[in-house]
C-alpha positions as CSV (number, residue, x, y, z in Angstrom):
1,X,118.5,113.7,99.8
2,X,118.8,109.8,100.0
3,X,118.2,107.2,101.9
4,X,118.8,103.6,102.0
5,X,115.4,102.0,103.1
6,X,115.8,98.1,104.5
7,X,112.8,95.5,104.1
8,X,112.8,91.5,104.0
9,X,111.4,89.9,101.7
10,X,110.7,85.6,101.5
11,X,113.8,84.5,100.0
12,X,111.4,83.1,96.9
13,X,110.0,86.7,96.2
14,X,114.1,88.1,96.0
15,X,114.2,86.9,92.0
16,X,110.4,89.4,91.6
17,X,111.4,91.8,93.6
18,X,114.9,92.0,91.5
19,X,112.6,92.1,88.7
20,X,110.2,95.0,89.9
21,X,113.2,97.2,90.8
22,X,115.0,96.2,87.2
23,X,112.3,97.0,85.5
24,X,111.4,100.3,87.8
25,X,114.9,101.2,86.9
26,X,114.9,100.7,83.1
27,X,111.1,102.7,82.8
28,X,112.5,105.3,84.5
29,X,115.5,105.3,82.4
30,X,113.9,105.2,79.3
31,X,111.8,108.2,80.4
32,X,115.1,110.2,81.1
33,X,116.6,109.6,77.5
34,X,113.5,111.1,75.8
35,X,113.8,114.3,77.9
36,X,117.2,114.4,77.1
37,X,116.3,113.8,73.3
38,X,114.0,116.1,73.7
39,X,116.2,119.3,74.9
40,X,117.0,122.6,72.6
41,X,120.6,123.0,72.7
42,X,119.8,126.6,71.4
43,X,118.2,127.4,74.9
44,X,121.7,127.3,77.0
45,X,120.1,127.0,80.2
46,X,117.3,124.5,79.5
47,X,119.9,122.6,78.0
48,X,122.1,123.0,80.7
49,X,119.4,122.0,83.2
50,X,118.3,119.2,81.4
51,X,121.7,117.5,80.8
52,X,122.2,117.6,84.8
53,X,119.0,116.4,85.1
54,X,120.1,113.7,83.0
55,X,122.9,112.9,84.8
56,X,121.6,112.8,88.4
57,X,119.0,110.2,87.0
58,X,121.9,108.1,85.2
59,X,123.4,108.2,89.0
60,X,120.3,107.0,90.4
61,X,119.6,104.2,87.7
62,X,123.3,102.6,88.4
63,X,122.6,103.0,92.0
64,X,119.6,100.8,91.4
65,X,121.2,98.5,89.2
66,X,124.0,98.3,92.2
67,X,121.2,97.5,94.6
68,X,119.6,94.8,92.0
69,X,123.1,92.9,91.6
70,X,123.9,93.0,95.2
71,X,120.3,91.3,96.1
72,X,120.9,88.7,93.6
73,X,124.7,88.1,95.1
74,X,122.9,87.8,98.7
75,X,120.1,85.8,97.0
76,X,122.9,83.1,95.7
77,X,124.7,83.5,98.5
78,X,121.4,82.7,100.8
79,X,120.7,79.7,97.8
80,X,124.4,78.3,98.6
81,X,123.8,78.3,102.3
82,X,120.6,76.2,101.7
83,X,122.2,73.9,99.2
84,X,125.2,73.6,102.2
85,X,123.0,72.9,105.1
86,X,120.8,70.2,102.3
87,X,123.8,68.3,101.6
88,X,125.3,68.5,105.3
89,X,122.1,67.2,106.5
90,X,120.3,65.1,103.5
91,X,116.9,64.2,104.3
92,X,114.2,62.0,103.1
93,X,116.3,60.4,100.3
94,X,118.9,58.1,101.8
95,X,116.6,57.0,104.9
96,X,114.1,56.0,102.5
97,X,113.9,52.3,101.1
98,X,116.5,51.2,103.3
């Protein structure tokens, strides 16, 4: 069974944690393919078993790379908002020197 799990994070640490879960991902990924490599299509039902296996964790990978792509849209979208609210409201800059 899963669950979606919801944390915060400082929106500076969203880029590493995109990372962490990528690279989570892609490990976990690459340690699927060699059990699939590794299977005896002459053993029907390891093979069989092993192929599922296979496929639930190809499921789960996308569903991670769907959760990495949808933080970094929220993290641009959060970025645009700041960029918004700076050029609504500059400070420093213009009131300097003046």
């Amino acid at each position: 069974m899963k669950v979606n799990v919801t944390y915060s994070v400082d929106l500076k640490e969203v880029p590493l944690e995109i990372d962490r879960l990528f690279r989570n991902a892609i490990k976990d990924l690459h340690l699927s393919l060699k059990n699939l490599e590794a299977l005896d299509s002459n053993s029907i039902m390891e093979f069989i078993e092993g192929v599922h296996d296979f496929r639930k964790g190809l499921y789960d990978f996308d569903s991670r790379l769907d959760e990495c792509h949808t933080m970094g849209r929220g993290y641009i979208a959060a970025l645009g908002g700041a960029l918004e609210s700076k050029a609504q409201n500059p400070i420093g800059d213009q009131n300097e020197g003046g």
